[in-house]
N, C-alpha and C positions, 0 to 999 in steps of 0.2 A: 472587601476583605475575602479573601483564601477559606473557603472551607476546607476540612481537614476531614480524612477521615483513614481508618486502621488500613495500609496496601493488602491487596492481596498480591501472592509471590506464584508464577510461573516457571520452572527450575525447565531448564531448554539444556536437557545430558549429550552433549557431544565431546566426551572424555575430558581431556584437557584445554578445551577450546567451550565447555561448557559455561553458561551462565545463566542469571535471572533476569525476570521481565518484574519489575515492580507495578502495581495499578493502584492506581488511589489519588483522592484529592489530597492537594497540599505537597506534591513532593517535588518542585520546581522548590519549593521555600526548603526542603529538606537536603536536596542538591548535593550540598557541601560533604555532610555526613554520609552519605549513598556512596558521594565519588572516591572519599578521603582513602577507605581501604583500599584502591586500585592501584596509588598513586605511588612511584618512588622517590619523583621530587613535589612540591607542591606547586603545583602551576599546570593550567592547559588551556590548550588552545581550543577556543569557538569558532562556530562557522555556522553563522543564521541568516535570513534572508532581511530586507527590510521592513517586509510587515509584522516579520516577527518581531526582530530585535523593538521595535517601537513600543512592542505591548510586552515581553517578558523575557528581554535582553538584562536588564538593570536587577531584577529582582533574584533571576540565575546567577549574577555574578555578586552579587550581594551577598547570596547563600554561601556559594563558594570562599568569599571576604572571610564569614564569620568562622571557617574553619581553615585558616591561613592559604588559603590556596590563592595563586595568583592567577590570575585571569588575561587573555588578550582577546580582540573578537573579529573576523572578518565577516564584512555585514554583503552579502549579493543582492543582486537583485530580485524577486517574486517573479515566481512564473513557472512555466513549464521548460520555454527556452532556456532556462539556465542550467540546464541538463546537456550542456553543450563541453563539444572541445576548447571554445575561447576559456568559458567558466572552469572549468576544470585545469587546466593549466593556470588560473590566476589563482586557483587554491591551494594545487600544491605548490608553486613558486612562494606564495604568502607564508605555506606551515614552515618550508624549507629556511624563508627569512624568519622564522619566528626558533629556529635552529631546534623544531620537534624532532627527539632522538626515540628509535624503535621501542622506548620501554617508556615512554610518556603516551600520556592520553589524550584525544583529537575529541568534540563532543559535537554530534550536530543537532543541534534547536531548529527542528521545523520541521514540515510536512516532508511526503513525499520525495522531494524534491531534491530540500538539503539532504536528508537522509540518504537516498541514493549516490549524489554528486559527493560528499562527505566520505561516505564508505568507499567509494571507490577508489578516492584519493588517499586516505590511509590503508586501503591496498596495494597501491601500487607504490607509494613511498618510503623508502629507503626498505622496501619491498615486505612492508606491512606492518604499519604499527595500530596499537589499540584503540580503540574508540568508543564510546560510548553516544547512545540513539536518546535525545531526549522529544519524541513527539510529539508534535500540538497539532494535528486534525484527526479524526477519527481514521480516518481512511490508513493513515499512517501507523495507529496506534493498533490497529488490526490486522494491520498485514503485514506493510514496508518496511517497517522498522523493527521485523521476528524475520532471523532464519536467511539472513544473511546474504541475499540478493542485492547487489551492488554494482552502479551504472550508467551511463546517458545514453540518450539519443543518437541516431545517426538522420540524415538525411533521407534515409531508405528504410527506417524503419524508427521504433522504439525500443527503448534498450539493450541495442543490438549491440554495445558495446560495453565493458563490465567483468565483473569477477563476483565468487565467491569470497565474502570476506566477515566472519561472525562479529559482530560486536560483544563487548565486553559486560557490558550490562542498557538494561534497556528500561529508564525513568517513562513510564506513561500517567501523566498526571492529567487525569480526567475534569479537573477543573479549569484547563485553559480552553475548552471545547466551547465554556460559556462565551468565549470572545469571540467565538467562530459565524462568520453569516450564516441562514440557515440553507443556503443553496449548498455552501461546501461540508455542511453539518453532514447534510443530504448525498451528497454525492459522496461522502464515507461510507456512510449507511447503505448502499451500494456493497459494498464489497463485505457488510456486514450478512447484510441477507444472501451475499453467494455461499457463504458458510453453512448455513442451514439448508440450502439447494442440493450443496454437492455432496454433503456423507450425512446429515443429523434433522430426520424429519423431525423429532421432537423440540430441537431448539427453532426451526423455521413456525412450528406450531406456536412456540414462545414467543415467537417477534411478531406475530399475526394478531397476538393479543395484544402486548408490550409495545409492539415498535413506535407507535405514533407517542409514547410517553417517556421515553429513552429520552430529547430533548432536554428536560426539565425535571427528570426525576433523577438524581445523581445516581442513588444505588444500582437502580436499572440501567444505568449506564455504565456502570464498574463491573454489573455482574454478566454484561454484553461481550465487552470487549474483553473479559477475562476468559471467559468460554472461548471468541473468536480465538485468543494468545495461544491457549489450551490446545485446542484441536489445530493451527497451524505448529506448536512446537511439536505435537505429536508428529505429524507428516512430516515434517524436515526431519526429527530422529530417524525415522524410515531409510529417507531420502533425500538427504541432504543436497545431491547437485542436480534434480531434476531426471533421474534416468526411468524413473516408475510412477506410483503412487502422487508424488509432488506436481507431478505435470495436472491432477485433478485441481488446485488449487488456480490453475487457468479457467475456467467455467467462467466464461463470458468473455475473454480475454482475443479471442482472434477475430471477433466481430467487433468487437471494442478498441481493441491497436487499431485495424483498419479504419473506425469511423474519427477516430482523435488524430489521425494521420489525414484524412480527408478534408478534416474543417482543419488543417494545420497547426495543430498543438494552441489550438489558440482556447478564449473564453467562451467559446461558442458551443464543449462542450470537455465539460469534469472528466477527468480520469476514472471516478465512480460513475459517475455518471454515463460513460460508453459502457463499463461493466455492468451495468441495469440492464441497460437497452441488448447487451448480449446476451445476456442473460436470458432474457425472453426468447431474443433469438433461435438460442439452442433447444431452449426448450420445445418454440413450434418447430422447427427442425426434426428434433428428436420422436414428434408426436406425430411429423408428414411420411418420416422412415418404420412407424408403428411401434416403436421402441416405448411409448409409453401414452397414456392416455390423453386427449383433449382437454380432459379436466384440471391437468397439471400446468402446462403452458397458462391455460384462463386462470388459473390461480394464482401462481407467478406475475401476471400481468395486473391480476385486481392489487394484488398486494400492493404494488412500486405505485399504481397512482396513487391509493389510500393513502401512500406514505408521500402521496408530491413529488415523485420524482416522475420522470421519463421512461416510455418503457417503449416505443416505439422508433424507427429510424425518422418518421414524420414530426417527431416530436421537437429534432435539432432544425433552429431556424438558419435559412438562408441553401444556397443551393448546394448539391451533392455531385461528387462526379456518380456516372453512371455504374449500372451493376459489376459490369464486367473488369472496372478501373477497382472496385471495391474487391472482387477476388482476387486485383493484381498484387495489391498491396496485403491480403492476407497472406498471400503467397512469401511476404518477405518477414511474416515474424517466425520467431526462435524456434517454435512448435513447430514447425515443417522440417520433414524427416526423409530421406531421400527423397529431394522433389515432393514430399506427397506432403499435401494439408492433412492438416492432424486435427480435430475436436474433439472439446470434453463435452459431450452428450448427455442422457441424463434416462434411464428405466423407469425415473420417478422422481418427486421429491428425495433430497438425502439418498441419490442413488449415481451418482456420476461414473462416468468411465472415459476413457480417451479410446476413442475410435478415428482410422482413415477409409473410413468408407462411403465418404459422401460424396455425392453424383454432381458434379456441377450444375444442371438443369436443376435438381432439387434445392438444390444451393442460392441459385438465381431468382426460383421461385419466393423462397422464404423473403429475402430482402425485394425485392418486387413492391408484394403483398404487406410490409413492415413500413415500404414509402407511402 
């Protein structure tokens, strides 16, 4: 049974395109009532993967029943690759059959993944209808599903292809996280601790103490991901398309796309899980440029095993292309700004900045030393 507990509310002000992030156990059961305000007819359409829908497909549309709304569901498959153009075309073909008109509502139930693939597709349908983000992994509830980054894959990169597109409200019910393995628990958790990295040493201080008990203690997991919500809805207010500020929210991300583009989007390594490992990255990086102390990379890197995760390129099993195949593929994410590679660096804990000042030879070094 659903524990319950009081949301807390996120208000993400982007004038008329503004909305809430709810957080709290039990609001997958509360669904109905959350969505009902949004709605001009009662009915919307779903789009969850199969491991979702298996574990909290029936109990969403349940919720939805008890407040007349009708429900339809397209179930995809799990995975990374479903971030594709095949997937994406049988989504929106699906909403188009399911005859979604611009002032109805689209919902996507599930990580990462739907979340992105979803949004995208009610961006670009009947050239933008509403949606609403209901996330079930951490990873998700923390970042992908706040602030409006919508998108898939290309061959030559990740999410090279895509739109800005805000959701309408954003259900993060902290109680389907219990149903989560602890690898992808983990591999959220990831992108939870780049938060405290890149602008807020006193909440990384908080997770140094708290992290390992985030798992199993619900409130320390509502008051986590609420803080993450917080400080990403603040930077998108900033900066909403990325032109400044928002690009800090990369911190770890261009040694990360590259290593999840290497082992081929496959299970070989998490999407948090490449953000750990950059993470560190950046930080010896930023410590080899004198940008900040030794003692901060070693910190960074005590932390992520404490917490069981990976913090090394050594750590990903099975072989790697070589160094120079790894800056080729840096070379092809979003961040790269005439020709030049771009990283978010780091003066310290909670001290980020985007710099193009990195020397390839020192660049080569760092990942070297990291296999």
């Amino acid at each position: 049974m659903t524990r319950h507990s009081d949301p807390v509310t996120v208000h993400v002000p982007l004038g008329d395109r503004a909305y809430d992030v709810r957080i709290g156990s039990g609001l997958i059961d509360r669904a109905g009532a959350e969505i009902a305000p949004l709605l001009r007819r009662p009915r919307v359409a779903i789009v969850t993967d199969n491991t979702v829908a298996a574990l909290h497909l029936p109990r969403l549309q349940g919720a939805l029943t008890v407040h007349g709304i009708v429900s339809e569901a397209l179930v995809l498959p799990a995975g990374e690759s479903t971030k594709s153009w095949p997937h994406l075309t049988a989504c929106v073909e699906w909403l188009l059959e399911q005859r979604v008109e611009r002032r109805d509502v689209v919902v996507a139930l599930g990580g990462g993944v739907i979340g992105d693939l979803v949004g995208f597709a009610a961006a670009i349908l009947r050239r933008g209808v509403r949606f609403v983000q209901i996330p079930t992994t951490l990873l998700a509830q923390v970042d992908s599903s706040v602030g409006g980054k919508t998108g898939i894959n290309s061959q030559r990169g990740k999410n090279l292809i895509g739109a800005f597109h805000q959701p309408s409200l954003v259900l993060a019910d902290i109680a389907v996280l219990d149903t989560l393995p602890t690898r992808d628990f983990l591999a959220g958790y990831g992108e939870v601790a780049k938060y405290g990295l890149l602008g807020d040493a006193d909440f990384f201080d908080w997770l140094d103490e708290n992290g390992p008990r985030l798992r199993d203690e619900p409130a320390l997991r509502q008051q986590a991901v609420a803080h993450c919500v917080a400080m990403k809805a603040d930077i998108v207010v900033r900066d909403e398309t990325e032109q400044g500020d928002r690009a800090l929210l990369n911190l770890g991300h261009t040694f990360g796309h590259a290593l999840e583009s290497a082992t081929g989007y496959s299970g070989r390594l998490l999407h948090g899980e490449g953000v750990a490992i950059g993470c560190a990255l950046a930080f010896d990086l930023s410590a080899r440029m004198g940008l900040c102390s030794q003692e901060s990379p070693s910190r960074v890197v005590d932390h992520l095993r404490r917490m069981g995760m990976p913090a090394a390129i050594r750590d990903i099993t099975g072989d790697l292309p070589d160094n120079s195949r790894l800056i080729d593929l840096m070379g092809q994410d979003k961040k790269v700004q005439d020709g030049q590679l771009r990283f978010v660096l780091a003066r310290g804990i909670g001290q980020a900045f985007v710099s193009d000042e990195v020397q390839a030879g020192l660049l080569s070094e760092v990942l070297q030393d990291a296999r």
